[in-house]
BALUM-410055 format. One record per residue (C-alpha): residue number from 1; residue in one letter; chain; x, y, z. Coordinates in steps of 0.001 Angstrom, whole numbers, plus 500000, padded with zeros to 6 digits. Example, Ala and Ser with C-alpha at 12.3 -4.5 7.8 and 13.67 -1.06 7.14 Angstrom:
<rs>
<r><nr>1</nr><rest>a</rest><kette>A</kette><X>512300</X><Y>495500</Y><Z>507800</Z></r>
<r><nr>2</nr><rest>s</rest><kette>A</kette><X>513670</X><Y>498940</Y><Z>507140</Z></r>
</rs>
This chain:
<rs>
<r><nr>1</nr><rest>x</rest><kette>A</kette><X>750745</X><Y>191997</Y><Z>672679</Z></r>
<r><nr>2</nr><rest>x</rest><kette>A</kette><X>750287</X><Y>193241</Y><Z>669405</Z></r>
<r><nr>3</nr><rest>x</rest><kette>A</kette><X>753270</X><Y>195630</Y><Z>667916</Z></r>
<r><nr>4</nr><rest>x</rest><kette>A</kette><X>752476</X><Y>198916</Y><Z>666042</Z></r>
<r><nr>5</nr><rest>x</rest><kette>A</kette><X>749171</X><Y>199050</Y><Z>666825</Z></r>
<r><nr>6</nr><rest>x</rest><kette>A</kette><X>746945</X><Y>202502</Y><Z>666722</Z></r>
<r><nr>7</nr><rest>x</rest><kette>A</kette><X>746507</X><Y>203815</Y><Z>669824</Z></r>
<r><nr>8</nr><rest>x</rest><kette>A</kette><X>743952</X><Y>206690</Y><Z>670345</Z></r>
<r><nr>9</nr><rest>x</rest><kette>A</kette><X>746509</X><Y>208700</Y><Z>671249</Z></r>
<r><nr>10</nr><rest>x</rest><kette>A</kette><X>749305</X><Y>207666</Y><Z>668499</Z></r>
<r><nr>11</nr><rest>x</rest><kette>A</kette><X>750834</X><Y>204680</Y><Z>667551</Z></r>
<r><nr>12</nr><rest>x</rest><kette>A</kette><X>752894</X><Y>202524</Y><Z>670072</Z></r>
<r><nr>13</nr><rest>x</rest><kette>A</kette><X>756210</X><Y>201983</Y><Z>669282</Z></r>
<r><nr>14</nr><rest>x</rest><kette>A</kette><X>757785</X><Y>198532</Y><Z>670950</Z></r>
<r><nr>15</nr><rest>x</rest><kette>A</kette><X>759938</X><Y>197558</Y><Z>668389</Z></r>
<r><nr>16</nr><rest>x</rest><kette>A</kette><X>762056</X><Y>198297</Y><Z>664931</Z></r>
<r><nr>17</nr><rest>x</rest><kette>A</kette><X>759828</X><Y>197411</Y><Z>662613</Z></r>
<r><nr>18</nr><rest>x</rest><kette>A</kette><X>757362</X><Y>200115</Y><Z>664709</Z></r>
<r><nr>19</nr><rest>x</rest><kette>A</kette><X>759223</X><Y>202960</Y><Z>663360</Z></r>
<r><nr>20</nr><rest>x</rest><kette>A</kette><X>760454</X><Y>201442</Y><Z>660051</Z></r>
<r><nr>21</nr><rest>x</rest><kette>A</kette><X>758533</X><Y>202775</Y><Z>657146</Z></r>
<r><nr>22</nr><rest>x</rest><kette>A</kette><X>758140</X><Y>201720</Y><Z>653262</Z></r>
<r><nr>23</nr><rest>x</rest><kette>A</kette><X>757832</X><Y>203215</Y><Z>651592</Z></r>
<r><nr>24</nr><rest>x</rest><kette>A</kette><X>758549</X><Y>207136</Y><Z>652635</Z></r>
<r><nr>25</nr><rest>x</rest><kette>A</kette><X>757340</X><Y>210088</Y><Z>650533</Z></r>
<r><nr>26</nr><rest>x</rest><kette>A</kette><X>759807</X><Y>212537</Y><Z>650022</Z></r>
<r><nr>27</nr><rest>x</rest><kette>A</kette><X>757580</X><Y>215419</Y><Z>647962</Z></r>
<r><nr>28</nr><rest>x</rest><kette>A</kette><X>758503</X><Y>217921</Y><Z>649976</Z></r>
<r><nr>29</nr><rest>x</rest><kette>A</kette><X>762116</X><Y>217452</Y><Z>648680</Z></r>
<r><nr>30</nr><rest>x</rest><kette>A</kette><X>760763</X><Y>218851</Y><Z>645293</Z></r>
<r><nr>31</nr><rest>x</rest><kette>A</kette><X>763029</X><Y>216618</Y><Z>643584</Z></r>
<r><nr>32</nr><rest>x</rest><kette>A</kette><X>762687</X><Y>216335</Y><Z>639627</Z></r>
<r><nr>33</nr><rest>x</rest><kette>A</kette><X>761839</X><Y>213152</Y><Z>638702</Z></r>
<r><nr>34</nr><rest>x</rest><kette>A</kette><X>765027</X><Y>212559</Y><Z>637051</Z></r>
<r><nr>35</nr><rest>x</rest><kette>A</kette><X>768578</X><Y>211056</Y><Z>637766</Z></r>
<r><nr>36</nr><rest>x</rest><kette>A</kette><X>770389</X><Y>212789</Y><Z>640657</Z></r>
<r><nr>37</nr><rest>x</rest><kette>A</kette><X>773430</X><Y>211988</Y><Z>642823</Z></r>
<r><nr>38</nr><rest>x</rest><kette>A</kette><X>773066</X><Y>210824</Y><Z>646222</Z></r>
<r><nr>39</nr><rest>x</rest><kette>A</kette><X>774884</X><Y>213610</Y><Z>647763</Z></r>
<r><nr>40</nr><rest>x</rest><kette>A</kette><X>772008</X><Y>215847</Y><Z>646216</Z></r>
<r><nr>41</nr><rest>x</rest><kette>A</kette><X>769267</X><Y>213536</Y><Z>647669</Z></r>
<r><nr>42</nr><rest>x</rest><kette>A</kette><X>771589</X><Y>213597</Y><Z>651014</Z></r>
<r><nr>43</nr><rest>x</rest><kette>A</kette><X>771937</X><Y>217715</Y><Z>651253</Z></r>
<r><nr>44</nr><rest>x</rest><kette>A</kette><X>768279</X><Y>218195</Y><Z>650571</Z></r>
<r><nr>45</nr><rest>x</rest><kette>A</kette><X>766968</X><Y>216081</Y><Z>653344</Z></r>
<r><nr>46</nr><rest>x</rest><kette>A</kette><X>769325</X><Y>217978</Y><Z>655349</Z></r>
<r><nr>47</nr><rest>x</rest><kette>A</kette><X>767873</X><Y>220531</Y><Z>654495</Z></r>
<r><nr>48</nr><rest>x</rest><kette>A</kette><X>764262</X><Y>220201</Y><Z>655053</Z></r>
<r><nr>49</nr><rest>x</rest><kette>A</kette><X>765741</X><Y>217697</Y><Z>658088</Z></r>
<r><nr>50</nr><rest>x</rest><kette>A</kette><X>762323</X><Y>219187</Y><Z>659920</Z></r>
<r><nr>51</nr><rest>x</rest><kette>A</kette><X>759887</X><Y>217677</Y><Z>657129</Z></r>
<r><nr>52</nr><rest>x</rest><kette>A</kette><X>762248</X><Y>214777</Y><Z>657059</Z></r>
<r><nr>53</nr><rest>x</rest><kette>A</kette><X>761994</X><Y>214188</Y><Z>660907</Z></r>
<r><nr>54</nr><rest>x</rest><kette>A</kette><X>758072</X><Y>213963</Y><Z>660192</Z></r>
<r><nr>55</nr><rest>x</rest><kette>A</kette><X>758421</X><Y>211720</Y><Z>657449</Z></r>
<r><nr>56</nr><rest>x</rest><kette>A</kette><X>760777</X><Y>209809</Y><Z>659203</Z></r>
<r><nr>57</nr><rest>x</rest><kette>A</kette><X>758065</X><Y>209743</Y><Z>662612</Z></r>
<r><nr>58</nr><rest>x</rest><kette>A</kette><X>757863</X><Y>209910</Y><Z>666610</Z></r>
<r><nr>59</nr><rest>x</rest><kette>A</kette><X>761095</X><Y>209626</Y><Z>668441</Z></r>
<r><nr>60</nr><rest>x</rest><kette>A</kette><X>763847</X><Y>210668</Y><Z>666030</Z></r>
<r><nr>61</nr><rest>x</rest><kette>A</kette><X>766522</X><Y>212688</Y><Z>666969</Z></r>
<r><nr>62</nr><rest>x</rest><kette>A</kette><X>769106</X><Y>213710</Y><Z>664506</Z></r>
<r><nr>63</nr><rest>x</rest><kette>A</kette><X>772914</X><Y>213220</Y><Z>665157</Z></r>
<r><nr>64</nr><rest>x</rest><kette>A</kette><X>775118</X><Y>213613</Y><Z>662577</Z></r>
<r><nr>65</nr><rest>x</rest><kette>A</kette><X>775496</X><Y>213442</Y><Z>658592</Z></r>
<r><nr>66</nr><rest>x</rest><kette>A</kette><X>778003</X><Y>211755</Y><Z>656812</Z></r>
<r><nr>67</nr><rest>x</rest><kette>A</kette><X>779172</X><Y>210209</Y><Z>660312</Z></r>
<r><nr>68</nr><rest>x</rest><kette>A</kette><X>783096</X><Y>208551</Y><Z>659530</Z></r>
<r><nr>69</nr><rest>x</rest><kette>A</kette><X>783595</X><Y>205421</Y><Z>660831</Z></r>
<r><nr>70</nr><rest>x</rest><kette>A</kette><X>787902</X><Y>203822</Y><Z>660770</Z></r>
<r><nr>71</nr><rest>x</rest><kette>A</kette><X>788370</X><Y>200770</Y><Z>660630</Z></r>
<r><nr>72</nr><rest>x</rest><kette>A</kette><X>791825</X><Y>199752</Y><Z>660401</Z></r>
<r><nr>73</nr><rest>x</rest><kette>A</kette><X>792744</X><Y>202564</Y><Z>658618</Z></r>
<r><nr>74</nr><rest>x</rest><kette>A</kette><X>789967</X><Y>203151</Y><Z>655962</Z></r>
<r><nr>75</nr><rest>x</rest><kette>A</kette><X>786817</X><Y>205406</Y><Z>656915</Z></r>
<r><nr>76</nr><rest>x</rest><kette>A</kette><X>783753</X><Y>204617</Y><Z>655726</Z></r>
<r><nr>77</nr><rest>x</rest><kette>A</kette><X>780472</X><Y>208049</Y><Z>656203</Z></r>
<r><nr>78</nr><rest>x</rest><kette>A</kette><X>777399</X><Y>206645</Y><Z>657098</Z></r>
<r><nr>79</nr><rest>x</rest><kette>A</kette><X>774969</X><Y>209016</Y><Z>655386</Z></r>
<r><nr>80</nr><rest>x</rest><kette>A</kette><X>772668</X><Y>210003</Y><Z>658464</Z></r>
<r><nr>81</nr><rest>x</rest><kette>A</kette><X>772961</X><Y>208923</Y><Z>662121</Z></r>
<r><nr>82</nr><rest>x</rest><kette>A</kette><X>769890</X><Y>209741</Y><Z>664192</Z></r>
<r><nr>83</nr><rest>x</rest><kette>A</kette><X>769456</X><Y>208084</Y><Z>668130</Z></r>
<r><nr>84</nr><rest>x</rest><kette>A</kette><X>765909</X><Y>206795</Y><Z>668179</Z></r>
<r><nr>85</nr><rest>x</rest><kette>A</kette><X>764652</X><Y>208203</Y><Z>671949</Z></r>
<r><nr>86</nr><rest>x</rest><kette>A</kette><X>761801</X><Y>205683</Y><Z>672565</Z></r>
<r><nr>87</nr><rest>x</rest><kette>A</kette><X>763615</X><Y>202694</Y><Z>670979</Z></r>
<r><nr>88</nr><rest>x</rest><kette>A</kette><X>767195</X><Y>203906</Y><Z>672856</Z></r>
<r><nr>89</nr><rest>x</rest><kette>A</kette><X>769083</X><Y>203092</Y><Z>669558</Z></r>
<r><nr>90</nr><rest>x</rest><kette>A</kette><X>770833</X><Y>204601</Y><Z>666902</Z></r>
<r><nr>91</nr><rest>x</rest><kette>A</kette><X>769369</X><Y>204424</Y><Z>663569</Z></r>
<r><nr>92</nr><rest>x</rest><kette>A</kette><X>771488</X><Y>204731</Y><Z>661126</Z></r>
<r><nr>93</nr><rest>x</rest><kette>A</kette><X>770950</X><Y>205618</Y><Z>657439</Z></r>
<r><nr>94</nr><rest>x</rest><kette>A</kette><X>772204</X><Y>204862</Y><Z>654242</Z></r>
<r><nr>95</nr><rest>x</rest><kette>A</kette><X>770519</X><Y>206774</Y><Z>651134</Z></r>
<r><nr>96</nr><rest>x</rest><kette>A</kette><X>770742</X><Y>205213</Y><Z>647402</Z></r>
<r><nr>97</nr><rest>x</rest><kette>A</kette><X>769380</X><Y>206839</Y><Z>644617</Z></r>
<r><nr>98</nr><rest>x</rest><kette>A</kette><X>769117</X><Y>203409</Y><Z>642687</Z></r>
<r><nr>99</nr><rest>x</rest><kette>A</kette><X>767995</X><Y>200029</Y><Z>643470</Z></r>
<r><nr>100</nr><rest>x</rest><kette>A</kette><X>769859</X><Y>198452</Y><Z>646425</Z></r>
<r><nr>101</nr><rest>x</rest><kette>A</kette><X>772035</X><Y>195863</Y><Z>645920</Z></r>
<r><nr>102</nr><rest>x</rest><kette>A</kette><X>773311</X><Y>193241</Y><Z>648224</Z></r>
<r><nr>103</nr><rest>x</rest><kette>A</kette><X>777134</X><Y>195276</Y><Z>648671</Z></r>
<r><nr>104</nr><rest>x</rest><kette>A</kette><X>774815</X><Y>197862</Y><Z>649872</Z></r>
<r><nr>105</nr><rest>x</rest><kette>A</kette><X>772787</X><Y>195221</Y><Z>652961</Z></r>
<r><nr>106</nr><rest>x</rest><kette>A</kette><X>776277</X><Y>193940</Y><Z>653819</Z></r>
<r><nr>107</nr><rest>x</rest><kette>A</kette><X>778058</X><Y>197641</Y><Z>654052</Z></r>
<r><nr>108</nr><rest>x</rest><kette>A</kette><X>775050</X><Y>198726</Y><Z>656313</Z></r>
<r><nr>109</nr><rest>x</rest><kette>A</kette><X>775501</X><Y>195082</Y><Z>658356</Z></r>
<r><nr>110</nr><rest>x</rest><kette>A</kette><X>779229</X><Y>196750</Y><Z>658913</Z></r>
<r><nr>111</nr><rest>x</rest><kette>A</kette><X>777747</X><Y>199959</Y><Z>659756</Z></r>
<r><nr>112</nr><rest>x</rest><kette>A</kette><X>775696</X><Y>197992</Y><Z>663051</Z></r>
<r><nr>113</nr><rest>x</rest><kette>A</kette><X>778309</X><Y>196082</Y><Z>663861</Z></r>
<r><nr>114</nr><rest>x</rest><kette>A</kette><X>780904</X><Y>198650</Y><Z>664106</Z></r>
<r><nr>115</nr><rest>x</rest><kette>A</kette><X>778085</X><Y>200732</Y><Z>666101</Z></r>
<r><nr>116</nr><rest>x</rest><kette>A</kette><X>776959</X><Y>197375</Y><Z>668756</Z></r>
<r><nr>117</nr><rest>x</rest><kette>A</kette><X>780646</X><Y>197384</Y><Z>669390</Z></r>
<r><nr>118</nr><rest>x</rest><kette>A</kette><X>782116</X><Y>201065</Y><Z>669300</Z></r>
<r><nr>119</nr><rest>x</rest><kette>A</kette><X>779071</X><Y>203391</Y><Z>670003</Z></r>
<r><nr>120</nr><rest>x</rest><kette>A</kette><X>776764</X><Y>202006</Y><Z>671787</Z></r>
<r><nr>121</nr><rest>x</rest><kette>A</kette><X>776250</X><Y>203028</Y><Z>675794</Z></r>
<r><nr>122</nr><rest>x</rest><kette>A</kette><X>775478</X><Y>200265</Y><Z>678186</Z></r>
<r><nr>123</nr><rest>x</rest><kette>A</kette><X>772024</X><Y>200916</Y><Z>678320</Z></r>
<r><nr>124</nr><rest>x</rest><kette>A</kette><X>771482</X><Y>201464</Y><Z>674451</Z></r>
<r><nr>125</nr><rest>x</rest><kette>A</kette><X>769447</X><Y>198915</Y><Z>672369</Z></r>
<r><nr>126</nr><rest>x</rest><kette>A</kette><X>770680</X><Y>197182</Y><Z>668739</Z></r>
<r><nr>127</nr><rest>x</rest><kette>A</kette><X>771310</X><Y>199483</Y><Z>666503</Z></r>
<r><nr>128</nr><rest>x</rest><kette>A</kette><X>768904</X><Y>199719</Y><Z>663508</Z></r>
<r><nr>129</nr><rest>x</rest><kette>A</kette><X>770074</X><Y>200112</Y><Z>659967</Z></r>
<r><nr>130</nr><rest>x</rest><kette>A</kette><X>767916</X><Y>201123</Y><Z>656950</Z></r>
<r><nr>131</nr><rest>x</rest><kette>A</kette><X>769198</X><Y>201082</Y><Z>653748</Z></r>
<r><nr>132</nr><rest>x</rest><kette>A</kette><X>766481</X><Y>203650</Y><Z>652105</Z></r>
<r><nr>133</nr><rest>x</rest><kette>A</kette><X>766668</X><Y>202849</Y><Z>648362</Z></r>
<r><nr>134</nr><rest>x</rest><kette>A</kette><X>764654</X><Y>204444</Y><Z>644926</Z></r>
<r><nr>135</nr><rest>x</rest><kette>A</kette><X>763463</X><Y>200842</Y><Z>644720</Z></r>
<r><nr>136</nr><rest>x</rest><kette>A</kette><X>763816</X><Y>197536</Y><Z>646258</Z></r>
<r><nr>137</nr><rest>x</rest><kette>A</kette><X>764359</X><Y>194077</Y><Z>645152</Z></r>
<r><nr>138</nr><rest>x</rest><kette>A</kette><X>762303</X><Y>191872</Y><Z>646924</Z></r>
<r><nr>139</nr><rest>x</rest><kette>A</kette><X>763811</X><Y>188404</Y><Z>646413</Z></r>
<r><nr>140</nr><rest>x</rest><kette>A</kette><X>767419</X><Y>190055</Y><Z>647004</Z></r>
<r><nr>141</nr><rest>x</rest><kette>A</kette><X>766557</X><Y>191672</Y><Z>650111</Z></r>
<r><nr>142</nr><rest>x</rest><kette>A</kette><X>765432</X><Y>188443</Y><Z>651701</Z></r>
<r><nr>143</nr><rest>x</rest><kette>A</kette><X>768314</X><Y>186555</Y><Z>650589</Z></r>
<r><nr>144</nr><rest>x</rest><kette>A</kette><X>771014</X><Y>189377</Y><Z>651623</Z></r>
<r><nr>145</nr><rest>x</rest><kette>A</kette><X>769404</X><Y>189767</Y><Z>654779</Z></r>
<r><nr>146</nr><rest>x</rest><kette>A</kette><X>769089</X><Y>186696</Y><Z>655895</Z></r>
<r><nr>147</nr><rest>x</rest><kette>A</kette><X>770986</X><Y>184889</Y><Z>658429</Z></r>
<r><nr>148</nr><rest>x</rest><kette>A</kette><X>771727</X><Y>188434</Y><Z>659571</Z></r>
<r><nr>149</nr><rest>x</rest><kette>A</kette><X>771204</X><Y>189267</Y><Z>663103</Z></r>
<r><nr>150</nr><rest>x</rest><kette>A</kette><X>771217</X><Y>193056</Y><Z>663238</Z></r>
<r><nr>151</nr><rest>x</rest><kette>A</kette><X>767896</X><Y>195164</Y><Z>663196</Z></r>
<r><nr>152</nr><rest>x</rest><kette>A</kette><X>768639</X><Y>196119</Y><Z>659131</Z></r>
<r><nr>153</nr><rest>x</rest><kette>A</kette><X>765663</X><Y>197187</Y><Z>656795</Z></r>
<r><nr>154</nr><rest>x</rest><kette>A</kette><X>765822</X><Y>198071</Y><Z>653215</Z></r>
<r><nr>155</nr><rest>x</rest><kette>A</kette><X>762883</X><Y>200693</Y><Z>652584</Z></r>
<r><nr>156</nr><rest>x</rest><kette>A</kette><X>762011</X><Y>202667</Y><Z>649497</Z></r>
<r><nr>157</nr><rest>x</rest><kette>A</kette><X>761299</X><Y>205991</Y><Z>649043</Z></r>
<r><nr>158</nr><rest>x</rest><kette>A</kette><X>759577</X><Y>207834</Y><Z>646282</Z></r>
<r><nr>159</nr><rest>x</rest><kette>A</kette><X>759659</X><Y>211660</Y><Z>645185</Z></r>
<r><nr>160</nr><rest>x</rest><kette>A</kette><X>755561</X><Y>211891</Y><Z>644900</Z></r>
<r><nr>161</nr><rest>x</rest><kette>A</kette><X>752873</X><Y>210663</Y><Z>645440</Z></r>
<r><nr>162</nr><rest>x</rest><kette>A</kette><X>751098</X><Y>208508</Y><Z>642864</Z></r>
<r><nr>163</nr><rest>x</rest><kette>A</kette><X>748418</X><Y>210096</Y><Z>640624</Z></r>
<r><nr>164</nr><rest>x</rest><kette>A</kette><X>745011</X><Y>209798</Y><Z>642633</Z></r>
<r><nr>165</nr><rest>x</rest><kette>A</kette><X>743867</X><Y>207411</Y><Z>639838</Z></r>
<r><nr>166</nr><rest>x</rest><kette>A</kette><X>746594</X><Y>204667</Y><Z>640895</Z></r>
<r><nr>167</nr><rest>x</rest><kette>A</kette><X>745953</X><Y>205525</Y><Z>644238</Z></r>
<r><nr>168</nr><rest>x</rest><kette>A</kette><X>741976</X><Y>204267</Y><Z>643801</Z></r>
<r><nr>169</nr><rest>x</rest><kette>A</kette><X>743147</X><Y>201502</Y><Z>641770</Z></r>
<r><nr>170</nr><rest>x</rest><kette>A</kette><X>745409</X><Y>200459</Y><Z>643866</Z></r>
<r><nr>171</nr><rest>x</rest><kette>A</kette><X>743015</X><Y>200455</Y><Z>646960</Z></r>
<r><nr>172</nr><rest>x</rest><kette>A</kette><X>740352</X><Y>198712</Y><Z>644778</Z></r>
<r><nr>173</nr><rest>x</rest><kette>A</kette><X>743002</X><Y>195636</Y><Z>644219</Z></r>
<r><nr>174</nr><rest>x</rest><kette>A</kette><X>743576</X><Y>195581</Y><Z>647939</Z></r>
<r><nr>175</nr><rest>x</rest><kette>A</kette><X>740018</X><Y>195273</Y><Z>648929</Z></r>
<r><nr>176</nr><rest>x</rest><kette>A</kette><X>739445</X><Y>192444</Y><Z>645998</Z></r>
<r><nr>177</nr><rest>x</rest><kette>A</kette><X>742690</X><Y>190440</Y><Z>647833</Z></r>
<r><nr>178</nr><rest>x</rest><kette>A</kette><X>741476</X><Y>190823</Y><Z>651325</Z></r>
<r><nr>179</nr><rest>x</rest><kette>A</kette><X>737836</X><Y>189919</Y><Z>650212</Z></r>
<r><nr>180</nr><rest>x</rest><kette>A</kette><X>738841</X><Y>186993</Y><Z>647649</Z></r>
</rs>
């Protein structure tokens, strides 16, 4: 069986990577294209948390922002907690407004385990964990991640759209790969 396919009536969702996106489009944020702090990124998905919840796609459910976690003393606020109703699993959220680094893959790792072990209900699936950067390091994401068991993604997300001229360029090296 073939996950994420297109269905006539949607696409199914069987798995993570079903609902994990990269990168997601965040225009309706109306963001300028400049530096900004995370909590600034954080409180306008908030909100527009309706446009976000269609960005984000079928299934979400939002639970909580800034959700504290103690361990041994010290909290740690996972940005946004949703509970993922088809998958049965929380997804949880971590928003950078920079490149991710690997401190960022191993905080989120936390973030899962603390969630297998203190959230989760009997019948709820892995948690999944995306670290949803302003860009992405390939090469560093596949070393930081692996070896690591949890369900953790690093997407990236961009303000806008690219101009429609990148967009057709774009498309035109795609076809030339797929044909070559």
């Amino acid at each position: 069986m073939k996950f994420g396919v297109l269905l006539k009536d949607g696409q199914r969702i069987e798995s993570a990577r079903d609902v994990v996106k990269d990168p997601y489009v965040f225009e309706f944020l109306d963001l300028p294209d400049r530096n900004y702090r995370e909590s600034e990124l954080e409180n306008r998905l908030i909100a527009e948390l309706e446009k976000f919840l269609l960005e984000l796609g079928k299934g979400f459910a939002f639970i909580g922002q800034q959700y504290r976690i103690t361990l041994n003393n010290t909290h740690f606020f996972v940005d946004l907690v949703f509970y993922h109703r088809i998958l049965k699993c929380f997804v949880l959220i971590d928003l950078k407004t920079r490149s991710v680094s690997h401190q960022d893959i191993g905080q989120m790792n936390m973030y899962l385990n603390y969630f297998r072990a203190e959230e989760n209900m009997e019948d709820d699936n892995e948690p999944i964990g995306i670290v949803l950067a302003r860009d992405k390091d390939e090469i560093l994401v596949e070393y930081a991640t692996g070896g690591i068991s949890n369900q953790l993604f690093v997407s990236r997300y961009q303000l806008y759209l690219p101009d429609p001229e990148v967009l057709k360029q774009e498309l035109r090296r795609l076809l030339e790969v797929n044909d070559g």
